[in-house]
C-alpha positions in Angstrom: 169.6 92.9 126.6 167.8 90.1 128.6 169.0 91.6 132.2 166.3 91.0 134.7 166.8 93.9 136.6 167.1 96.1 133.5 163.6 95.1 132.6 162.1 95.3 136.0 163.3 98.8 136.2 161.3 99.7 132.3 158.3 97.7 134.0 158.3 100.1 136.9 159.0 103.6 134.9 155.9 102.2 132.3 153.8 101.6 135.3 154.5 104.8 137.4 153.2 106.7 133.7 150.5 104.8 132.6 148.8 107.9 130.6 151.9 108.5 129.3 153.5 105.6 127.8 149.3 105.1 126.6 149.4 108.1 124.8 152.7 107.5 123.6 152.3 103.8 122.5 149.0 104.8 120.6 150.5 106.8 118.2 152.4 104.3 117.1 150.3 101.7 117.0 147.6 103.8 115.1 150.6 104.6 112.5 150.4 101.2 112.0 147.1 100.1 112.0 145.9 103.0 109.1 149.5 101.4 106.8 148.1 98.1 106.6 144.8 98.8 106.5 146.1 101.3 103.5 147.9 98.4 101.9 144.9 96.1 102.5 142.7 99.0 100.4 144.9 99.0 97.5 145.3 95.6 97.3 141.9 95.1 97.4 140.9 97.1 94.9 143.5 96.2 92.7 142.0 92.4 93.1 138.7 94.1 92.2 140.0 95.4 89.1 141.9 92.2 88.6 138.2 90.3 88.8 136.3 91.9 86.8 138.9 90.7 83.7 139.1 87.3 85.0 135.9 86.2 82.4 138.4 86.7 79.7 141.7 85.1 78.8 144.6 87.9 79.9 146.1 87.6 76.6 142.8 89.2 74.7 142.3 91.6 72.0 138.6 93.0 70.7 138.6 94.5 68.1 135.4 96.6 66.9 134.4 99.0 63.9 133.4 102.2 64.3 132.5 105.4 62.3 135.4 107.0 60.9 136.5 110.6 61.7 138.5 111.7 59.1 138.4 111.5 55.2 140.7 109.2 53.9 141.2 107.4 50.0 138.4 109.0 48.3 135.9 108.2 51.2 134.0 110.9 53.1 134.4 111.3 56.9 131.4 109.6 58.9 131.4 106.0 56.8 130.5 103.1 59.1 132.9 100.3 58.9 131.7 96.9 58.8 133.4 93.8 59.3 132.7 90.4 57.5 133.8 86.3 57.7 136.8 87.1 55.2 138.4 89.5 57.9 138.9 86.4 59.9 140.3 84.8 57.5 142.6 87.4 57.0 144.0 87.8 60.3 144.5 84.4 60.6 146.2 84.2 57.6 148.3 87.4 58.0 149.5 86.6 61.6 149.7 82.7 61.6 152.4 82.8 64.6 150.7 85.1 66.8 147.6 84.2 67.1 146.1 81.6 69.5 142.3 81.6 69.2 140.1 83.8 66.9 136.5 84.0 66.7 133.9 86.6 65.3 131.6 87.9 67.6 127.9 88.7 66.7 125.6 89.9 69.4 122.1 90.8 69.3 119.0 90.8 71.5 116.6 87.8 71.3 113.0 86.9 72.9 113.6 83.2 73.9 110.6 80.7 74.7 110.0 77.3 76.2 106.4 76.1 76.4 104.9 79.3 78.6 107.8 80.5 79.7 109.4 83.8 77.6 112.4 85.8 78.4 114.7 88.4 76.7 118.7 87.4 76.6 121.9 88.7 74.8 122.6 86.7 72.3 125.7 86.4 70.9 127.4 84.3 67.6 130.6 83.1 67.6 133.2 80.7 66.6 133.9 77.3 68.7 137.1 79.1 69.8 135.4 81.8 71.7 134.6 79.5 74.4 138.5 79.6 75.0 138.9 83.6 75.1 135.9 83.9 77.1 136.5 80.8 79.3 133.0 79.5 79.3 132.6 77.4 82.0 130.1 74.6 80.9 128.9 72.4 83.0 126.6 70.1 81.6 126.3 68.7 78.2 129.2 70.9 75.6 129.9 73.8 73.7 129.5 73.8 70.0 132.2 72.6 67.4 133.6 73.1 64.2 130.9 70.3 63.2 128.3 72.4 64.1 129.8 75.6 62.3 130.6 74.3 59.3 127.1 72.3 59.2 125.4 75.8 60.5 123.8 73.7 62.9 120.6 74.7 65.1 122.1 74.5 68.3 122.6 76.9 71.5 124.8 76.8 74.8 122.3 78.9 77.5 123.3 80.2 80.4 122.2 79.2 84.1 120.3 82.3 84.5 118.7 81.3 81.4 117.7 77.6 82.4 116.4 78.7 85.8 113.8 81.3 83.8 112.7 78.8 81.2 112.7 75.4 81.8 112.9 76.0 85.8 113.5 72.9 87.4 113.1 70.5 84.4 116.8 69.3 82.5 117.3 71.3 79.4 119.4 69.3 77.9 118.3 68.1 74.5 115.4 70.6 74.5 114.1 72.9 71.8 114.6 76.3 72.9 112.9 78.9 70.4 114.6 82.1 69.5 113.5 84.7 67.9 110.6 82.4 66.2 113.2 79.7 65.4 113.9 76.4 67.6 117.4 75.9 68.7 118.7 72.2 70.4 120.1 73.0 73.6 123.3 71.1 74.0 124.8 73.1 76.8 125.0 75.3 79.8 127.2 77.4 81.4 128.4 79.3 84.6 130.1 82.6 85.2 131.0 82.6 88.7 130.7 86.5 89.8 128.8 87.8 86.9 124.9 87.1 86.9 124.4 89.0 83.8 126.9 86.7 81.9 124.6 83.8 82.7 121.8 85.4 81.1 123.4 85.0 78.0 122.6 82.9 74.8 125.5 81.5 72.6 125.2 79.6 68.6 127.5 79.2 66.2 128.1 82.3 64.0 127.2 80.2 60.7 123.7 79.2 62.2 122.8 82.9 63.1 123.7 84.0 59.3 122.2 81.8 57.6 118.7 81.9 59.9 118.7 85.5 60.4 119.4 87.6 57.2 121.7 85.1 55.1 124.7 87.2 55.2 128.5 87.1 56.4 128.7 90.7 58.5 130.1 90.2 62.2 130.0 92.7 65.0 133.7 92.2 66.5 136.0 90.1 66.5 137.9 88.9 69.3 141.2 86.6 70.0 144.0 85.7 71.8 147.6 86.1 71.1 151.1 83.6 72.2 150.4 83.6 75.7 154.5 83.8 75.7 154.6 87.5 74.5 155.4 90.0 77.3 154.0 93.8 77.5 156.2 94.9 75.3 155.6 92.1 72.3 151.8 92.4 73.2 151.4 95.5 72.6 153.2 95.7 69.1 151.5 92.9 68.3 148.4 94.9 68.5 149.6 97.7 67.1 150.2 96.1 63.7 146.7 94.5 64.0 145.2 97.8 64.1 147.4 98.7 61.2 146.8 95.8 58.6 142.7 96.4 59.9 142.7 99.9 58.9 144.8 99.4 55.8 142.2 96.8 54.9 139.6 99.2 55.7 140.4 102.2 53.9 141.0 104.1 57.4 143.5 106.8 57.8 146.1 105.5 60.1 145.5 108.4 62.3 141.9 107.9 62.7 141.3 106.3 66.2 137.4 106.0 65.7 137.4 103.9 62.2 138.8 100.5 63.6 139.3 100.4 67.6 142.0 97.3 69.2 141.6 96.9 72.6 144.6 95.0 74.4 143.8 93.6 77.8 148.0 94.1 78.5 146.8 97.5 78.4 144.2 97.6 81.1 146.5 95.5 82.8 149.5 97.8 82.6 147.5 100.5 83.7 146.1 98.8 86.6 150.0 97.6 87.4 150.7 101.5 87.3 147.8 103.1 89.0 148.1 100.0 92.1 152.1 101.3 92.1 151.0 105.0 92.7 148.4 104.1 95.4 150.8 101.9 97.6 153.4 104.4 97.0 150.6 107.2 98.4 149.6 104.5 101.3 152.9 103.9 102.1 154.0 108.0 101.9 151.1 108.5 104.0 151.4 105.5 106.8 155.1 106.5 107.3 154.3 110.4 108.0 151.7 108.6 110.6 154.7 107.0 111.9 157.0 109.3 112.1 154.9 111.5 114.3 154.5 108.6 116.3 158.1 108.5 116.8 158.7 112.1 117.1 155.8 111.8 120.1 158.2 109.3 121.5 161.0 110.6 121.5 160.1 114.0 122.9 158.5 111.9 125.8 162.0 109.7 126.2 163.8 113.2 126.3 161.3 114.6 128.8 161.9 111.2 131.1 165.2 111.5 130.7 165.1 115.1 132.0 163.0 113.4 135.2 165.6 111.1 136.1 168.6 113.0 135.2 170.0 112.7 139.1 169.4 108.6 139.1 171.4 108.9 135.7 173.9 110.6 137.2 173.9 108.2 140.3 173.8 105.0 137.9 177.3 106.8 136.5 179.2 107.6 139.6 178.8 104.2 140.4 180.6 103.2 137.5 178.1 102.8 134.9 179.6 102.9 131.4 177.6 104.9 129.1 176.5 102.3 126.8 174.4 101.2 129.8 172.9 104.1 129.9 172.3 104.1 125.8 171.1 100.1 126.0 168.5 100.9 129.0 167.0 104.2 127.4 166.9 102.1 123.6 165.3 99.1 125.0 162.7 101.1 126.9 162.0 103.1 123.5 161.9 99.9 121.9 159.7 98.0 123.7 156.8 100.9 124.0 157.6 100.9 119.9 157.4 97.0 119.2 154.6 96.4 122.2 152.4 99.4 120.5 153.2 98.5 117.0 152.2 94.6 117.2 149.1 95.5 119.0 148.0 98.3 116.0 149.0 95.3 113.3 147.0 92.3 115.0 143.7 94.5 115.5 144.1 95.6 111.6 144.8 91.6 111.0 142.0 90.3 113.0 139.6 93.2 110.8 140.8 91.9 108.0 140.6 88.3 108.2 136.7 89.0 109.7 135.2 91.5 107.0 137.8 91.0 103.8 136.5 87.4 102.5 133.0 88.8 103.0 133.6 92.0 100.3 133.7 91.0 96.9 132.5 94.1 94.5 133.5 95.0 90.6 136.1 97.8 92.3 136.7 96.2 95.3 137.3 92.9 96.4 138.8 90.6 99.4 141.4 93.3 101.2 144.4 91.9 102.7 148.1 92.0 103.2 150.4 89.8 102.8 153.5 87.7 104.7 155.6 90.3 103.4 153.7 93.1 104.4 153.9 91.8 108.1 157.8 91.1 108.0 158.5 94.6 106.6 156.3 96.1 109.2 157.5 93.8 111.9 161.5 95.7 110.9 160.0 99.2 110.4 158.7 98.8 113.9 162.4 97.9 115.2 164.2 100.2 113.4 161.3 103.2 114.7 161.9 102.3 118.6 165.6 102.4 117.7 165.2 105.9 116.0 162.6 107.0 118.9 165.1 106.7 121.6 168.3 107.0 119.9 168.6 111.2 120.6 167.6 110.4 123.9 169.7 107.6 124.7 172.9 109.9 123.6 171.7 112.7 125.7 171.3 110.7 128.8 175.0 108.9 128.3 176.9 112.5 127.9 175.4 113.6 131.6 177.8 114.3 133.8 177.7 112.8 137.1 178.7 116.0 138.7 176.1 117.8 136.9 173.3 115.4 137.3 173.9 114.9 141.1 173.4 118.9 141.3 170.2 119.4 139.3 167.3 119.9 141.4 
């Protein structure tokens, strides 16, 4: 394999057909450029996906009332469901080794003002809890406690977005913020990292909002977290006999999918887990077909030089060649254009990577790139392609006859 004069005779044949062995090692090395920049796609988008659930814990359910769609014990079709404090109670009590968090969720619109500065922000009510499910990020001061619920304390965690508007460059810490005509202590503020709109957010304990605004005990959604221990499958049965119990407890037929709604992140997950299988499977269908014209191009181009040099073949032979000379000279040209081509195809789509990818962070798409693995396996398929590319010819060229090669004109 590492005879000099084996590889000074390739050398010579690649330089006397330059346009050639171009055109030939192109292919190739385009086959594999467009598979890892394929790979690269779907793994970027399946980060972007990935992302834009990475404010949440993975193990999350929501669940929301709706307006049901089917008659059901005595009650008409079309009756909005409402849920209230004692369904939190309830679930906790019905599923007390399941559950790890659970917190009611409230959300409204409020006008917020400090001295002259207004602003509108989502507001949103909820149990000390929620700060784990929705991994609040707080950075200065804290997030409310079960102190502050259970005394229905005036308090409210802000988000940057919402510092920068009102109190600009002046520490908000401690300040009266007023909200909807009512002045809430600021004990708190918080970052999402990718999501503006999440900072422009306003959180309080669910007690405080009841009691100030309308003195009741009715909740938008709730929302919690299940043993981070259960896999897909536990998950979702674990959600399906939420959604059960909830509708039971409801009065909604268990057939009705707009009464009570349970949304499992393991879901999104698993479909994201599926639809990032069928796109690598596509990218990798697709790079391969690439490839195997590449090798096809080759090969017919190794068959047509072996055709050229069918007397020096035949020469090499009467000589005394052995045949799996011949084989070992026509493979290791094959392989080299193969490899040389190949590499050259996979650094340009590394280098492209490792400049733009960091730089592209969207909702759907998000920091492209392949991995160590991707590289080895590419690294074999372009051995095991030069091998392939010159194997047809390598047997032709070894079953010439010296007689007959001497003779041909």
């Amino acid at each position: 394999m590492f005879d000099r004069d084996i590889w000074q005779e390739i050398f010579h044949t690649l330089k006397n057909n330059k346009l050639r062995t171009f055109l030939t090692g192109f292919s190739v090395g385009w086959a594999i450029f467009i598979l890892v920049m394929l790979l690269a796609s779907v793994n970027g988008m399946q980060n972007g996906f990935t992302n834009q659930f990475n404010d949440d814990a993975t193990n999350t359910i929501f669940i929301r009332p709706g307006t049901t769609s089917k008659a059901y014990a005595g009650f008409e079709k079309g009756r909005r469901i409402q849920f209230q404090n004692e369904d939190i109670d309830y679930i906790r009590e019905s599923f007390p080794e399941d559950i790890e968090y659970l917190s009611a969720r409230y959300y409204n619109g409020t006008t917020a003002r400090y001295k002259s500065e207004t602003g509108s922000y989502r507001l949103q009510a909820v149990h000390p809890e929620f700060q784990m499910i929705e991994k609040i990020l707080v950075t200065k001061g804290r997030f409310f406690n079960d102190a502050d619920l259970t005394n229905k304390s005036k308090v409210a965690i802000i988000g940057r977005k919402v510092k920068e508007d009102l109190f600009k460059k002046e520490d908000a810490l401690g300040k009266f913020v007023e909200l909807n005509g009512s002045l809430f202590r600021v004990i708190g503020i918080f970052i999402d990292e990718g999501d503006d709109n999440a900072e422009r957010r306003i959180y309080m304990p669910i007690s405080t909002y009841q009691r100030t605004y309308g003195n009741t005990n009715d909740i938008s959604a709730i929302a919690l977290t299940y043993n981070p221990s259960y896999d897909l499958t536990k998950a979702l049965e674990f959600s399906g006999r939420l959604e059960d119990i909830m509708k039971r407890r409801h009065k909604v037929s268990p057939e009705d999918q707009s009464g009570v709604n349970v949304w499992n992140y393991a879901e999104a997950f698993d479909d994201i887990s599926s639809f990032s299988a069928v796109l690598n499977t596509i990218s990798i269908g697709v790079g391969f077909l690439i490839l195997i014209a590449g090798i096809v191009g080759i090969g017919n181009i190794m068959v047509f030089t072996i055709k050229e040099r069918t007397k020096e073949i035949g020469v090499r032979k009467a000589l005394g060649a052995m045949p799996k000379q011949i084989i070992n000279l026509v493979l290791l040209e094959s392989t080299f254009i193969t490899a040389l081509s190949g590499f050259i195809g996979l650094i340009f789509a590394w280098i492209i990577l490792s400049l733009i990818g960091p730089n592209i962070n969207t909702p759907a798409f998000s920091n492209p790139s392949v991995s160590l693995s991707t590289v080895v396996t590419a690294t074999i398929i372009l051995i095991v392609a030069g091998v392939l590319a010159g194997l047809i010819p390598a047997i032709k060229a070894a079953n010439v006859k010296p007689i007959v090669a001497l003779s041909d004109k």
